[in-house]
Structures are given as structure tokens and as C-alpha cells.
Backbone as CSV, one residue per row, in Angstrom:
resi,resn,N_x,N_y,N_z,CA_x,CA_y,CA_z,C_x,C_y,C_z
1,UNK,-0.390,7.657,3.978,-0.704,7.493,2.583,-1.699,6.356,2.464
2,UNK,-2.847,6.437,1.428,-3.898,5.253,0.978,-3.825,5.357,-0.329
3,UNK,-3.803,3.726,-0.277,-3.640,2.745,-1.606,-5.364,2.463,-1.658
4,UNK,-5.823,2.520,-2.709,-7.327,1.641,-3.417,-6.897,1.719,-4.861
5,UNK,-6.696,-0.188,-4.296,-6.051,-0.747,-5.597,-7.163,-1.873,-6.208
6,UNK,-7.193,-2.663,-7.135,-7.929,-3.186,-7.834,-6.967,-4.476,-8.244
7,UNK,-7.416,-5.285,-8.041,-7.008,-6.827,-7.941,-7.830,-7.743,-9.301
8,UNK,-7.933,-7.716,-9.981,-8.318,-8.199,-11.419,-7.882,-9.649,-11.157
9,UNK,-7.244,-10.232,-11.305,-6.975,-11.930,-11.539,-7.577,-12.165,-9.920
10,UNK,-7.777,-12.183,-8.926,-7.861,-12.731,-7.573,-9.657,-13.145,-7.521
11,UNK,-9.744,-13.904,-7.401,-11.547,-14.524,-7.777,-11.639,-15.128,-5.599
12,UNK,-10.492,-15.168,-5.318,-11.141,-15.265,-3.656,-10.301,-14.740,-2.343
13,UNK,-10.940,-14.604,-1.236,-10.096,-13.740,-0.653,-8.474,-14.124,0.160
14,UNK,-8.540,-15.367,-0.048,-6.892,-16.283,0.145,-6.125,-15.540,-1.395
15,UNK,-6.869,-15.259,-2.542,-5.629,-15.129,-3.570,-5.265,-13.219,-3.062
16,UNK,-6.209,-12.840,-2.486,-5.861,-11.536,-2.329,-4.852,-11.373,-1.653
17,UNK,-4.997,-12.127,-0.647,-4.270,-12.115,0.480,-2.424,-12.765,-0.301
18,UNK,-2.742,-13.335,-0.883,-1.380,-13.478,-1.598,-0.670,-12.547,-1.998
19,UNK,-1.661,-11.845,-2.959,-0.917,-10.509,-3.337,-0.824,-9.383,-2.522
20,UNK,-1.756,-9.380,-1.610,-1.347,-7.939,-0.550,-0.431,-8.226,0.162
21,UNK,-0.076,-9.087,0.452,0.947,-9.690,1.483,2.448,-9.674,1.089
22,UNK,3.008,-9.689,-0.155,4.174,-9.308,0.012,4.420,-7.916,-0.538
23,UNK,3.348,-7.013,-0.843,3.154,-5.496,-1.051,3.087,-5.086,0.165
24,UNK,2.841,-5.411,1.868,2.758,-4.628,2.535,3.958,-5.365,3.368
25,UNK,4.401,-6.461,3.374,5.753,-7.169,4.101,6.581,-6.181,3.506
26,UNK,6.708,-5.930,2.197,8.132,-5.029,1.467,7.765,-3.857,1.707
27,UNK,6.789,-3.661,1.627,6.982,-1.797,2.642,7.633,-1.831,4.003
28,UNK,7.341,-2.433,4.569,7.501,-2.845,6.102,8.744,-3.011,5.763
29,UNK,9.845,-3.371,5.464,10.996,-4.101,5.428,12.079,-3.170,4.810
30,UNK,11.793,-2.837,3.682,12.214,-1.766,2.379,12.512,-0.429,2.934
31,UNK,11.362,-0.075,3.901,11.178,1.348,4.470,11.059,1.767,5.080
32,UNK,10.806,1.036,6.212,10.502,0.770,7.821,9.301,1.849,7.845
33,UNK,8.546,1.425,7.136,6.956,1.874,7.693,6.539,1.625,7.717
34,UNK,5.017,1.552,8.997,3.997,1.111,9.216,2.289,0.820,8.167
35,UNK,2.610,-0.587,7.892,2.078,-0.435,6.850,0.576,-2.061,6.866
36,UNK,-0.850,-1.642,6.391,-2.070,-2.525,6.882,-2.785,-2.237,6.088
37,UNK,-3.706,-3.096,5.916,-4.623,-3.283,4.947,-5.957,-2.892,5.702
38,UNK,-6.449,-1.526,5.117,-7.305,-0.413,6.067,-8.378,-0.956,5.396
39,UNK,-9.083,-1.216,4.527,-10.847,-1.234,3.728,-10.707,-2.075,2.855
40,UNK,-12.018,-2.881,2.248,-12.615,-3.669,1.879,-12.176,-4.898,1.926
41,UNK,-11.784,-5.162,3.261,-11.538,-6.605,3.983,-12.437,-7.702,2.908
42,UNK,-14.147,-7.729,2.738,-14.593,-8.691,2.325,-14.777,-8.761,0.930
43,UNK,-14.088,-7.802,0.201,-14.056,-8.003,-1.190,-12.869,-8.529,-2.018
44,UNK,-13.138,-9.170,-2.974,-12.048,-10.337,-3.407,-11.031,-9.255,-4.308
45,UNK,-11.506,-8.321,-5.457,-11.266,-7.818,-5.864,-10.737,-6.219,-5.581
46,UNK,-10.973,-6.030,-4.308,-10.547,-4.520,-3.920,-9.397,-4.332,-3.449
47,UNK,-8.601,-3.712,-2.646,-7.719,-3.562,-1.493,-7.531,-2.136,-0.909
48,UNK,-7.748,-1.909,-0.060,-7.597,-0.203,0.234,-6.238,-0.484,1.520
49,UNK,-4.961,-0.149,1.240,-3.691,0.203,2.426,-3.475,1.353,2.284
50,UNK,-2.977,1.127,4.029,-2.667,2.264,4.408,-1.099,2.196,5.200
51,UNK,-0.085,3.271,4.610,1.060,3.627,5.272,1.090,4.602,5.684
52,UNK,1.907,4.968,6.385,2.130,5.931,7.832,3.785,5.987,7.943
53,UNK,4.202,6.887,8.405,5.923,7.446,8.383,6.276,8.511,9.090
54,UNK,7.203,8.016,9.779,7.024,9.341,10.541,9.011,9.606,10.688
55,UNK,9.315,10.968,10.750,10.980,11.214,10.360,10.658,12.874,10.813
56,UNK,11.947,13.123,11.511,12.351,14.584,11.777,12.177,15.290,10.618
57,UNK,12.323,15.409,9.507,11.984,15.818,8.467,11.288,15.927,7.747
58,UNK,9.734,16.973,7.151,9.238,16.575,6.136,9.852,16.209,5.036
59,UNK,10.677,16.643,4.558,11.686,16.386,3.659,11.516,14.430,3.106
60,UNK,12.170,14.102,4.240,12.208,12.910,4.685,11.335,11.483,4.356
61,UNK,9.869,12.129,5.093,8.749,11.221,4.573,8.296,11.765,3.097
62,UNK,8.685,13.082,2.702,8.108,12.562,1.053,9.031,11.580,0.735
63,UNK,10.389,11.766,0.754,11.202,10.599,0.254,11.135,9.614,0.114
64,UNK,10.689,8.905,1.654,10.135,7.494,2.205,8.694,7.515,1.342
65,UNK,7.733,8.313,1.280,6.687,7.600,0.858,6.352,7.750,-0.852
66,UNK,7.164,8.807,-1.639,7.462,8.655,-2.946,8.415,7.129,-3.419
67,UNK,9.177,6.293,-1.852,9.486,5.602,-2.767,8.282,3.750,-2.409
68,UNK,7.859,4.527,-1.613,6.612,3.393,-1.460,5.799,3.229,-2.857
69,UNK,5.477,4.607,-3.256,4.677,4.822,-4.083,5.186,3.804,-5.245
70,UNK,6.489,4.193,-5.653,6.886,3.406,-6.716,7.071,1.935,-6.271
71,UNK,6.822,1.437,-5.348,7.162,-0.063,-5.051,6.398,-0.646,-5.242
72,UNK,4.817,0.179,-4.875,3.527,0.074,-4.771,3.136,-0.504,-6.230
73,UNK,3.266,0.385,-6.751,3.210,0.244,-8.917,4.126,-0.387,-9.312
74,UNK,5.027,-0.867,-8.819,5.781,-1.858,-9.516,5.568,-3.218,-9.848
75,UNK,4.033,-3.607,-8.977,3.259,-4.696,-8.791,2.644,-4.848,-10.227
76,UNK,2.765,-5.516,-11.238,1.789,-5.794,-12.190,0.532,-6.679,-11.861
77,UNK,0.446,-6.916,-11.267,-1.000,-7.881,-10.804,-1.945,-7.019,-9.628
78,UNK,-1.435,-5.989,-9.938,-2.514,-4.657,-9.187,-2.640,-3.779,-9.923
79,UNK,-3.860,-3.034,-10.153,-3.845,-1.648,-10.661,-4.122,-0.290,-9.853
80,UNK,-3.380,0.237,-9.442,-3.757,1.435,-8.538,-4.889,2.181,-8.893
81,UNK,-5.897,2.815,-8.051,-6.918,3.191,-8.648,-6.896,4.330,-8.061
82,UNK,-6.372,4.671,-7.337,-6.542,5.661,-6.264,-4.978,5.924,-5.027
83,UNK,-4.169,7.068,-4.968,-3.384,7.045,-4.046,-3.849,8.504,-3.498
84,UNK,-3.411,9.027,-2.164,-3.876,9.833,-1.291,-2.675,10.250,-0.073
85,UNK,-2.522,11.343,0.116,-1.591,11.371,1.209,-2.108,12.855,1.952
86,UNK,-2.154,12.083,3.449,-2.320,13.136,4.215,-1.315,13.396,5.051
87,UNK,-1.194,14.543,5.741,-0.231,15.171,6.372,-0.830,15.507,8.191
88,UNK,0.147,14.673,8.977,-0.226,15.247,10.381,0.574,15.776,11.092
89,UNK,0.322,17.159,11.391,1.534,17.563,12.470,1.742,17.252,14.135
């Protein structure tokens, strides 16, 4: 799954890093998935993550990553701009 989210209050890339950082620690922790900050490393205002899940079940990872999704948006100091999910067999 990819996040391109939009960071409005963050004017440098230490405040970003504030806020991406306990959005991708609580995925990691919450859900046990593999979870990094994939694109626009040098912009203050962007963030593009990416999670990954993997379970005997498709079933399973929608579960796991429908509830990322909502953990994801539960952030008020982000605005999602964009979510995406691909599928690998």
C-alpha cells in the first residue's frame, strides 16, 4: 500500500520527520508491517509511505491494511492525498 500525504504545518525537514515518525513506528508496532518512507525525501511538505503485508490469507491483509488505512487518517496534522494498493502473488 502507498500513502502521498501532504504535511501543511511542517516548514522543515526535522518537523516532517516528527510527524512521519510516529505514523510509520505505529504501523510497525500496531500491525506488524513493514512499513518506510518511499518518495519525496527532500520535500518539507510531501510524504509518500509505503506498507507491505504479507499473511496466508488474502482475506487477512485487506484486514491488516484497511486497518492501517484508518490509523493512517486518524493523523490530523496530515492530509492524505492519495492511497493505492497493489497486490503481489
Amino acid at each position: 500500500m502507498r500513502f502521498d500525504l501532504h504535511l501543511p504545518a511542517c516548514h522543515s525537514l526535522k518537523e516532517k520527520r516528527a510527524v512521519i515518525k510516529p505514523i510509520l513506528e505505529g504501523c510497525r508496532r500496531r500491525y506488524a508491517v513493514a512499513a518506510a518512507e518511499v518518495g519525496s525525501q527532500d520535500k518539507w511538505q510531501r510524504a509518500e509511505l509505503g506498507v507491505a503485508a504479507i499473511a496466508g490469507a488474502p482475506a487477512h491483509v485487506t484486514e491488516v491494511l484497511d486497518a492501517v488505512e484508518r490509523f493512517v487518517w486518524s493523523f490530523p496534522e496530515v492530509e492524505v492525498v492519495d492511497s493505492e494498493r497493489t497486490w503481489a502473488a
